[in-house]
N, C-alpha and C positions, 0 to 999 in steps of 0.2 A: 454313153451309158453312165448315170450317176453313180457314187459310188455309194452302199450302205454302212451307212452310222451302225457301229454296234451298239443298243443300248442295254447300259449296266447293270449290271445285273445286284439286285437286293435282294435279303433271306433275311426275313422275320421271323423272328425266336419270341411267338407273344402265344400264352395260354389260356387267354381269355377271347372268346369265341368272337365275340365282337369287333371289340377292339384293333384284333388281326385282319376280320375281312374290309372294317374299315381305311385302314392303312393303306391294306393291297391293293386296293382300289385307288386309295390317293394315289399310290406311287404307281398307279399303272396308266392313271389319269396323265400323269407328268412326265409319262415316255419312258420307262424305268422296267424291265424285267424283272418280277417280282417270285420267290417262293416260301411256304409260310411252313412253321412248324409250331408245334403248340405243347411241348416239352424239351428240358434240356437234351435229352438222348437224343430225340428224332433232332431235334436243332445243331447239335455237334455232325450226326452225319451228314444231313443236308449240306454243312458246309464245307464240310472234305467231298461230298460227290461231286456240289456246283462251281466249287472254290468260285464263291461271287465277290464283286466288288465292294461290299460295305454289307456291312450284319449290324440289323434292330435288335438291340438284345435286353430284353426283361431278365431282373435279378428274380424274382420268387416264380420259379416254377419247380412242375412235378418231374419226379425222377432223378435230375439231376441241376443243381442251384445256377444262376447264370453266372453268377463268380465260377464255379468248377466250371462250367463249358467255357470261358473267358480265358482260363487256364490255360487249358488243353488244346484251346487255337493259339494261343503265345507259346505254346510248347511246342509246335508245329513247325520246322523252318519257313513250310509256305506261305506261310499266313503271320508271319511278326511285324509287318507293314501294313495287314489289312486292316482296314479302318471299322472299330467295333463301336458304335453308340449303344451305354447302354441308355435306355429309357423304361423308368420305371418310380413307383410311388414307395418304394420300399421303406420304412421309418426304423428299421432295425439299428441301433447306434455302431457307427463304426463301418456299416457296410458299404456305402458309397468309396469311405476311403480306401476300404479295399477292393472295390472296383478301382480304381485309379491305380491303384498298387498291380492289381493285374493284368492292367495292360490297357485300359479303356482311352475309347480315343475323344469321347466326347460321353458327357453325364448328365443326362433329361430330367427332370420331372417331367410326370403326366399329368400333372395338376395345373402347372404355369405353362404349358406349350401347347398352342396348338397346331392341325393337321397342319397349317400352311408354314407353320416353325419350323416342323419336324422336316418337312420338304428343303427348306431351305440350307436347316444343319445340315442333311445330305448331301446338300451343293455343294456346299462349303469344303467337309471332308472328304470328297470326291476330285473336288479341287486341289486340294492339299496333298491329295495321294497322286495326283495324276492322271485321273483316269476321264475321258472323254463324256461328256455332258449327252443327255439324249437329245433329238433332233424336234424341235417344238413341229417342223410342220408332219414330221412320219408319226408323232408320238400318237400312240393305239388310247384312243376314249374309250374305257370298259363301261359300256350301256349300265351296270348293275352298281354304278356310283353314281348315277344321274336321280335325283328327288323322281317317287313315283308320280304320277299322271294326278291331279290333284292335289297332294300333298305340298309341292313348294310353294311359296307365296311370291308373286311376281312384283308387289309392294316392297318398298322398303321400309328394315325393320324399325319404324316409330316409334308403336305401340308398345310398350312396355307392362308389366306387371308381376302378381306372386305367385310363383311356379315352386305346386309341391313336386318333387322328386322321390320316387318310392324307387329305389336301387340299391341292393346291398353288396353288389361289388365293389369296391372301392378305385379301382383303376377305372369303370366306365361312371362311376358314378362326378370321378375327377374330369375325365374327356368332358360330362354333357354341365357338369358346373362350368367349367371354364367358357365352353360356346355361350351356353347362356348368360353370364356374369359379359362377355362383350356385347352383346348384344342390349346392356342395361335392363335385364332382369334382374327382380329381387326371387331370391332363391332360398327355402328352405328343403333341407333333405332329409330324409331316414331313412333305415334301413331294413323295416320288417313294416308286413299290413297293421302291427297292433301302431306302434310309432305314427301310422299314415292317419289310422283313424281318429287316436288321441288328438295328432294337429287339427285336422278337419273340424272337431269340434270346439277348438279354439280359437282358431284363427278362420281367417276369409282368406281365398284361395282363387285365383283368376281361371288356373289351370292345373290339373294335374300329370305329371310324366309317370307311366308306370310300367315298369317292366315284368315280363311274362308269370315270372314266377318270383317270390322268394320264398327262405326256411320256413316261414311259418304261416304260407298261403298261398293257392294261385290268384291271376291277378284277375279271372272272371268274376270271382268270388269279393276280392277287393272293389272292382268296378261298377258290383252292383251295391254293396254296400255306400260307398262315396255318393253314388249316384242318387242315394235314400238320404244322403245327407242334406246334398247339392244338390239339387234337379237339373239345375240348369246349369254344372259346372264342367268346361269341354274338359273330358278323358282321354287323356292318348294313351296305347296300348303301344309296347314294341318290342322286338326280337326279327332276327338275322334269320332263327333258326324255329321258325312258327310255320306249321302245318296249317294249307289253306284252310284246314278244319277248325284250327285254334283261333285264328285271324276270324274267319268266320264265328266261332265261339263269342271272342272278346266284342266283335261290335254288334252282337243278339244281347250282350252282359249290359252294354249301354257308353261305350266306345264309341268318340268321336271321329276316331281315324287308330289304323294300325301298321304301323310303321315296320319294314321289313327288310327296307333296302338300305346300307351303309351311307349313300348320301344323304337322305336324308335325318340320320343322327349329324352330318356334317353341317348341314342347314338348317339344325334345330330351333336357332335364333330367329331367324326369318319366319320360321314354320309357326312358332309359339307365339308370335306377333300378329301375325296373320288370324292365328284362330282365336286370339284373342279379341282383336278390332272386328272379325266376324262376330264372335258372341256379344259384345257390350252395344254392335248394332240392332242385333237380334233381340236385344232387352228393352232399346230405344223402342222400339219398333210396338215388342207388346208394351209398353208404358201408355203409347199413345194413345189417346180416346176415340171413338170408331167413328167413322165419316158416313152419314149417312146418304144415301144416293137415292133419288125421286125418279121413279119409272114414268115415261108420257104413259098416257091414258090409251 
């Protein structure tokens, strides 16, 4: 009888809804026992319940700072060896260094790393702590990180162009710059529908990324408006956390596709090439002048 690998166990301490299902998915993709909290408080207890082997830990969340949950795990005898990354976009002066003053065992941007980085930093200090690797051939594929059934592009990503970004989180608005920016897009981004619209009318646009909602809009509302601008400019819609009724909303609004599942925000490079080199066919196509065909008699 073989024996089973225990695989390690990881606890994400990430607030933004996304972001965290994105992750858990990477790390569950990579054979990794994963549990997610989306506040400091819940993220402190999770990790005195699970005592797991390495915590993702965001500095700006709610309730309680990730410097104070940072603390309070170094305060902890059982945990002043556990290995805490924090990752996070924080621009606050001084607070990284004091992440590192409390104890931090590795310090991310979200801006410069990506999903398969972050993967890697876990290797590393999982390594360094001691703790056993998961098992590539037992490791559990979670179906809900895999690109949905049309959505990924089986091409490789060529095609390039200018991809508006209408996101006003800044930690997801950093993940899908980064994918894109690899993948040789030129990227312009804002963070409110009026921002989207003012470019629109200035600039030419191959593509636009738009997320569900922001402060001063939703995004049916923006999609038809772009769409009066552009007619023929692909719209993507997305969110993790969109009611088949809203996904159905966005592409009645005039949505190319609506994106729901964490992979593919992870394959957004690929995705945004693909619909791209789809559309500038599709403009080939009506450019051309019509062929006329002769019926026998």
């Amino acid at each position: 009888m073989s024996q089973t690998i225990k695989q390690p166990m990881i606890v994400v301490v990430e607030d933004q809804q996304v972001l965290a299902t994105v992750y858990r998915n990477k790390f569950i993709a990579e054979g990794y026992q994963v549990e997610v909290a989306s506040d400091g408080i819940a993220g402190l207890d999770l990790i005195i319940k699970t005592r797991p082997d390495l915590v993702i830990l965001d500095l700006m969340l709610p309730k309680l700072s990730g410097i104070e949950v940072l603390k309070k795990v170094r305060a902890n005898a059982l945990f002043k060896s556990l290995p805490v990354i924090i990752f996070s976009n924080a621009a606050q002066p001084g607070l990284v260094e004091e992440a590192w003053k409390a104890g931090a065992t590795m310090v991310l941007s979200k801006s410069s790393h990506s999903p398969k980085q972050i993967v890697e930093s876990v290797r590393t200090a999982l390594k360094a702590a001691g703790e056993d690797q998961p098992n590539a051939d037992s490791a559990e594929i979670d179906s809900s990180d895999k690109p949905s059934p049309g959505a990924s592009m089986s091409q490789p990503a060529t095609t390039t162009g200018h991809v508006l970004l209408v996101e006003d989180q800044p930690d997801i608005r950093a993940l899908l710059s980064f994918m894109l920016d690899q993948s040789g897009h030129q990227l312009t981004s804002v963070e409110s529908h009026g921002g989207a619209l003012h470019k629109a009318r200035v600039q030419k646009f191959d593509i636009c990324l738009l997320n569900r909602a922001c402060p001063d809009g939703v995004g049916t509302t923006l999609c038809g408006q772009l769409r009066h601008i552009y007619p023929g400019l692909p719209i993507v819609m997305y969110s993790t956390a969109a009611l088949p009724t809203e996904q159905q909303a966005g592409l009645n609004s005039g949505a190319r596709a609506y994106l729901t599942k964490p992979g593919d925000l992870l394959n957004i490079g690929n995705l945004v090439s693909g619909m791209i080199r789809e559309s500038k066919t599709r403009t080939v196509a009506d450019q051309a002048p019509p062929v006329l065909v002769r019926l026998r008699a």
